[in-house]
FIPA-474667 format. One record per residue (C-alpha): x, y, z; residue in one letter. Coordinates in steps of 0.5 Angstrom, whole numbers, padded with zeros to 4 digits, always signed. Each point is the difference from the previous one (the first is absolute). Last residue first. Example, Ala and Ser with C-alpha at 12.3 -4.5 7.8 and 13.67 -1.06 7.14 Angstrom:
2
+0027-0002+0014S/-0002-0007+0002A/
// end
This chain:
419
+0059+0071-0054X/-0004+0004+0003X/-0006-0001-0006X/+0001-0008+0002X/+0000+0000+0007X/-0006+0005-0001X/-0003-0005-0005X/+0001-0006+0005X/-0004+0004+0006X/-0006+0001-0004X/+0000-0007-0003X/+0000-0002+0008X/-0005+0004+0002X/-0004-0002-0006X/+0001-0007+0003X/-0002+0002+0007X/-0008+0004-0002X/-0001-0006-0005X/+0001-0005+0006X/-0004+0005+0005X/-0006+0001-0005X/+0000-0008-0001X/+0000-0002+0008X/-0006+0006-0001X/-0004-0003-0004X/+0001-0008+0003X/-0002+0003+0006X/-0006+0004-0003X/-0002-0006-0004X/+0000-0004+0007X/-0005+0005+0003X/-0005+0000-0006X/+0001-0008+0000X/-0002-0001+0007X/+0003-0008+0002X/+0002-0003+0006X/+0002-0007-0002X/+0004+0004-0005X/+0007-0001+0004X/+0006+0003-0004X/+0007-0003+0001X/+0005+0007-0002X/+0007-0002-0004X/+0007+0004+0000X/+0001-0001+0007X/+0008+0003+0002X/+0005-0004+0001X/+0005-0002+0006X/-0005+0000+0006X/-0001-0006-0003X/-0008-0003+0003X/-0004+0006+0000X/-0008-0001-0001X/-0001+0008+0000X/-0007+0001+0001X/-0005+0004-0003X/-0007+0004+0001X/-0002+0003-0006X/-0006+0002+0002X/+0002+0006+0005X/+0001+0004-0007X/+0005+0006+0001X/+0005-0002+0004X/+0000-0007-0003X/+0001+0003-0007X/+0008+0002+0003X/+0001-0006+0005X/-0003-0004-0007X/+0005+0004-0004X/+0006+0001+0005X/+0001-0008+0001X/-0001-0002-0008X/+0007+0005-0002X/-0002-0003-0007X/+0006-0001-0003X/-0001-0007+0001X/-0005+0000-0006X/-0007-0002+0004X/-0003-0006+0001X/-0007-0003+0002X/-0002-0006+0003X/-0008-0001+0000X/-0003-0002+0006X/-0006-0003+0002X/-0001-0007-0001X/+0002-0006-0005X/+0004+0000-0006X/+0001+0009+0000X/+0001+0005-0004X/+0008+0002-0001X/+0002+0006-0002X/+0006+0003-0003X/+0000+0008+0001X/+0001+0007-0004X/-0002-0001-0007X/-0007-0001+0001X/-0002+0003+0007X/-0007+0003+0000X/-0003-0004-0006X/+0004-0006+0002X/-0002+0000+0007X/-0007+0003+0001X/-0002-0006-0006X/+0004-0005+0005X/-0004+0003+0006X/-0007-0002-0004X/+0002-0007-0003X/+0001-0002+0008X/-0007+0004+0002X/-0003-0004-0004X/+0003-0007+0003X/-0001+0003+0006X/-0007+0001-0001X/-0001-0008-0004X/+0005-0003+0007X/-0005+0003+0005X/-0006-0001-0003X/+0002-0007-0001X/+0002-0001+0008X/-0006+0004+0003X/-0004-0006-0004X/+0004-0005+0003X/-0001+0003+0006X/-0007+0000+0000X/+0000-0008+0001X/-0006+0002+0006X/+0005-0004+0005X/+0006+0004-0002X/-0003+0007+0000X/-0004-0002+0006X/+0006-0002+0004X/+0004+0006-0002X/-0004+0004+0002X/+0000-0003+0006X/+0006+0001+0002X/+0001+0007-0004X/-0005+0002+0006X/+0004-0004+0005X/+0006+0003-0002X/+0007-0003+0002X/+0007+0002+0001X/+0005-0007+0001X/-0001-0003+0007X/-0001-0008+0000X/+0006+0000-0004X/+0005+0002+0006X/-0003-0006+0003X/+0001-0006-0005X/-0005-0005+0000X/-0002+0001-0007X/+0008+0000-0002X/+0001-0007+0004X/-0007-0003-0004X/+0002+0003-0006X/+0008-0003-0001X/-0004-0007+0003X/-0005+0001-0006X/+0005+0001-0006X/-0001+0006-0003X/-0005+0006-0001X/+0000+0007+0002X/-0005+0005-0001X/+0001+0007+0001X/-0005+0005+0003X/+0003+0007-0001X/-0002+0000-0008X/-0007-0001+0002X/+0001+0006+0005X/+0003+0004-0006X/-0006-0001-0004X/-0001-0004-0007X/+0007-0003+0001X/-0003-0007+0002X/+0002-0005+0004X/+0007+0002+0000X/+0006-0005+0000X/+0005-0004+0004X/+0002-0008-0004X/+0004-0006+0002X/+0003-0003-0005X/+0005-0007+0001X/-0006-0004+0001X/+0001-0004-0006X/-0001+0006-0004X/-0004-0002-0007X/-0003+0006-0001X/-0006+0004+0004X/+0005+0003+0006X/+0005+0003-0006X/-0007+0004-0002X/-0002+0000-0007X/-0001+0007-0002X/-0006+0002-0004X/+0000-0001-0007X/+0000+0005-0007X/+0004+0004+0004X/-0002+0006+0004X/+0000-0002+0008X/-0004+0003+0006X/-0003-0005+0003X/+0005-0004+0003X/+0004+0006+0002X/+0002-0001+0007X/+0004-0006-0001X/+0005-0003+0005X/+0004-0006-0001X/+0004-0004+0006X/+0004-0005-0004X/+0004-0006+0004X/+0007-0002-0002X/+0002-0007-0001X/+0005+0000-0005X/-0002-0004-0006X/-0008+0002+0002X/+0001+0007+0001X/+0004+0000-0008X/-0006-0003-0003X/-0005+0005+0003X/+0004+0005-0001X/+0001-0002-0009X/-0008-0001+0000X/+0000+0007+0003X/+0005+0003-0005X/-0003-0005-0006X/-0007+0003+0002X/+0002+0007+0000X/+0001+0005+0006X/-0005+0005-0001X/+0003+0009+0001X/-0003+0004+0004X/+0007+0005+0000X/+0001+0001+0008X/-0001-0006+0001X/-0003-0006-0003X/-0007-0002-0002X/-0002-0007-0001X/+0007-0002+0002X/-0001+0002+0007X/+0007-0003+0003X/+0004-0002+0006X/+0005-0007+0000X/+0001-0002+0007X/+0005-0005+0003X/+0006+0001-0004X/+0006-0005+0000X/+0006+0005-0003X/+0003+0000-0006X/-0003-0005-0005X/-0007+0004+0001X/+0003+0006+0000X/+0003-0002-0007X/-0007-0002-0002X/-0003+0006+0002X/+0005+0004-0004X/-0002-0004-0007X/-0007+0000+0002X/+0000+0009+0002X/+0004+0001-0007X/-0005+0004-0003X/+0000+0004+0007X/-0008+0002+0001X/+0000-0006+0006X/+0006+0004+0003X/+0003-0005+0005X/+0002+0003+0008X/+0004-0004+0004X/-0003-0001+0007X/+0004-0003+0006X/-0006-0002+0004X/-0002+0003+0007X/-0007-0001+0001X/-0001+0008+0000X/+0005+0001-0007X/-0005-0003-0004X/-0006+0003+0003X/+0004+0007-0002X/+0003-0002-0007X/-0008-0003-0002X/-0003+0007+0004X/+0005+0003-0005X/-0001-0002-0006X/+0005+0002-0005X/+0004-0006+0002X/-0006-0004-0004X/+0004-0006-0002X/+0001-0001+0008X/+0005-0007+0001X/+0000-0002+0007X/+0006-0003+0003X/+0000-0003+0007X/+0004-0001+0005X/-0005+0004+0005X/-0006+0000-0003X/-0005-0004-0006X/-0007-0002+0000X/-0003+0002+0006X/+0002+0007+0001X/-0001+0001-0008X/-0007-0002+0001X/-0001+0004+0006X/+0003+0007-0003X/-0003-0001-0006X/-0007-0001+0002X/+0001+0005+0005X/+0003+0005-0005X/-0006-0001-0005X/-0005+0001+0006X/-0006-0004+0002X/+0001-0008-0001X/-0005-0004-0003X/+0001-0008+0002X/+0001-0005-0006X/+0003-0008-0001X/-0005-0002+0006X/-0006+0002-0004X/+0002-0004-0006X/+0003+0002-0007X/-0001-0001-0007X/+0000+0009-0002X/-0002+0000-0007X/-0002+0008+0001X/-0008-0003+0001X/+0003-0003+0006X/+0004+0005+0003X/-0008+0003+0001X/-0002-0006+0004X/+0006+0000+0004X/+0000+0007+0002X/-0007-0002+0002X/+0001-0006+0005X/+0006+0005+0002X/-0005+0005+0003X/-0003-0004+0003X/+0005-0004+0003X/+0003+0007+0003X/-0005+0006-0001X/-0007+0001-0002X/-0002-0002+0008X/-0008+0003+0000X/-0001-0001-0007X/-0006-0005+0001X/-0004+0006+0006X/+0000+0004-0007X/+0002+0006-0002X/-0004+0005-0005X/+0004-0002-0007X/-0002+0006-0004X/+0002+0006+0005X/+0007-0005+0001X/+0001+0001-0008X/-0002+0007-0001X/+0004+0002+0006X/+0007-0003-0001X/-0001+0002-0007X/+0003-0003-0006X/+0006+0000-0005X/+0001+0007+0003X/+0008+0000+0003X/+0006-0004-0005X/+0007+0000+0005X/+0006+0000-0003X/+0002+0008+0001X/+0003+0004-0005X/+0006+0002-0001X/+0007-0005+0001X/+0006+0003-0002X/+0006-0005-0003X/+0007-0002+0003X/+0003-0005-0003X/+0004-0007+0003X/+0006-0004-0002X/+0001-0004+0005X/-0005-0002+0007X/+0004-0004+0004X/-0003+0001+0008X/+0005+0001+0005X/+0001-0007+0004X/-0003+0003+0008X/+0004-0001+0006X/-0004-0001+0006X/+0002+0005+0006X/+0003-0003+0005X/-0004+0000+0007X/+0003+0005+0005X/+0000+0006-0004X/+0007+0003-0003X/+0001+0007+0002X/-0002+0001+0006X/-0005+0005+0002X/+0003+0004+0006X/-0002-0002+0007X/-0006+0003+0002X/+0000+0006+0007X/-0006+0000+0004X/-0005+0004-0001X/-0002+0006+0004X/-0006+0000+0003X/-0006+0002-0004X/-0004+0007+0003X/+0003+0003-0005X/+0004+0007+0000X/+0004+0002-0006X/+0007-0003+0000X/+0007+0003+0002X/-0003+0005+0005X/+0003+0007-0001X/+0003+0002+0007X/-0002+0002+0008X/+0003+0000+0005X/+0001-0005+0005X/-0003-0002+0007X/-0005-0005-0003X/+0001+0000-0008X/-0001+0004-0004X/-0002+0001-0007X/-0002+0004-0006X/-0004-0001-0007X/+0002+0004-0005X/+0000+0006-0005X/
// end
């Protein structure tokens, strides 16, 4: 079936095109193959030595507080008419000052997203030419942001025993710009860069003259007899600038990120326009703005540490009872994560994908970096915590393992009963 056409004094035919009230379109030249402006050659980064891991659980911790009651309590007032901009500063800088934070009003500006935070600091502080050391090569909002301004990147694992050794052989190697680090909790394994380390990195930025962008998210949740000394509270010499969270009690106080550093640095990043339009919530504003006003955040923040402090104890319980003799594990320093290991006999891609199908609470994703091998460890995050579900999970990786391993034993008698 078709459409038919003719044309005045001929006859009639199948139409090529179905009948439109548009005129025909002109012919296009072909696409080229090479667009008028050269393309810009990009340095590939270097990231040696790499695993692959799988990533469960999600980062985010919800609950803390209600959105409602803490509006409901603080009626609004004709004063909280602009809880935003300088205001909103003003009280970031007194709450940084409880934590020890020295610092002035023009060293600080509030930035809504981690990735824009990332992306405008980086894009003032290195680009083209530049080579930017990343010891979090894990991290891809840090790899992607890097790449955005157009630095070579060489990827350093923190976690490497031999990551200062290595560091000062890149140091002699190449003139770096940058180095990226959150020493206060790394990832993807949580751990706490000690203090000779970071003594060590801020003696090594002054001799070669690089600049230290620290991030931190988890200066409320550590589990040492000590919090963590941020780079940015030592003696650094300007050489540090510092990213982090304002608090991980919601992820919208997670969303929000203080930045301090010199104030021409603050002054350029607060006139920036891509960073006036990051995702804002003018509830959680204002919430923020009482929590922050009132002190209650301080309070929010204790609860929060002693609940997941229970709730860390509690998950190491779950591991050791279910999985004893199966994996290794490592609780964490600071943060969310414990970092589990598996026998590399495991197949751990087709269990997860198999538990998966059957509990949607194991939601996983493979972190791959050497296509090559296979991922033998699994990053757990308890920032969301349901202890009967995650007995479940772990019961049932369990089962499956036992399940695999009587498999194969059954297997190799047979192999052994044909011979």
């Amino acid at each position: 079936m078709g459409w038919l056409t003719h044309n005045q004094g001929s006859g009639a035919r199948v139409a090529l095109r179905l009948p439109s009230d548009k005129k025909d379109l002109p012919t296009v030249d072909v696409i080229p193959v090479k667009p008028i402006v050269p393309i810009r050659s990009k340095s590939a980064p270097l990231l040696p030595g790499l695993i692959n891991f799988f990533s469960v659980g999600t980062n985010q911790i919800i609950g803390c507080y209600s959105l409602a009651k803490v509006l409901g309590k603080n009626p609004f007032k004709e004063s909280e008419s602009n809880i935003t901009g300088p205001n909103l500063d003003k009280l970031v800088l007194a709450h940084l000052q409880t934590r020890g934070f020295n610092v002035q009003l023009d060293n600080l500006v509030v930035v809504r997203g981690r990735a824009e935070s990332l992306r405008g600091l980086f894009s003032l502080i290195a680009g083209p030419g530049d080579t930017v050391l990343n010891s979090s090569p894990y991290d891809k909002l840090v790899t992607q942001a890097i790449g955005s301004c157009g630095a070579r990147m060489i990827g350093l694992d923190v976690e490497d025993p031999e990551f200062l050794s290595k560091l000062e052989e890149l140091l002699q190697k190449f003139a770096v710009t940058v180095l990226y680090i959150s020493p206060a909790c790394t990832f993807p394994k949580c751990m706490q860069v000690d203090d000779a380390c970071c003594e060590k990195l801020l003696m090594l930025a002054r001799r070669y003259e690089f600049t230290i962008l620290e991030e931190e998210d988890e200066h409320e949740l550590w589990w040492d007899k000590q919090p963590f000394m941020p780079l940015a509270l030592r003696n650094h010499m300007g050489h540090v600038i510092y990213s982090g969270a304002i608090s991980r009690v919601s992820p919208y106080l997670q969303h929000l990120r203080t930045v301090i550093g010199p104030s021409q640095l603050i002054a350029v990043l607060k006139g920036m326009p891509e960073l006036k339009f990051g995702y804002m919530d003018i509830l959680e504003e204002r919430a923020v703005f009482l929590l922050l006003s009132s002190g209650e955040l301080l309070m929010l923040s204790r609860k929060l540490r002693l609940a997941k402090r229970s709730e860390m104890s509690k998950l190491e319980e779950i591991l050791v009872l279910q999985l004893n003799g199966i994996i290794n594990f490592t609780p964490p320093s600071a943060g969310t994560g414990f970092w589990i290991e598996f026998p590399r006999t495991n197949d751990l891609e087709y269990m997860l994908d198999q538990i998966g199908q059957s509990d949607s609470r194991l939601n996983h994703v493979y972190i791959k970096y050497n296509p090559g091998k296979s991922a033998n460890s699994i990053r757990f995050d308890f920032s969301e915590f349901d202890q009967q579900a995650i007995y479940l999970l772990f019961s049932k990786i369990r089962s499956f393992v036992k399940t695999k391993r009587n498999l194969s034993s059954a297997f190799g008698n047979l192999k052994i009963m044909i011979l």
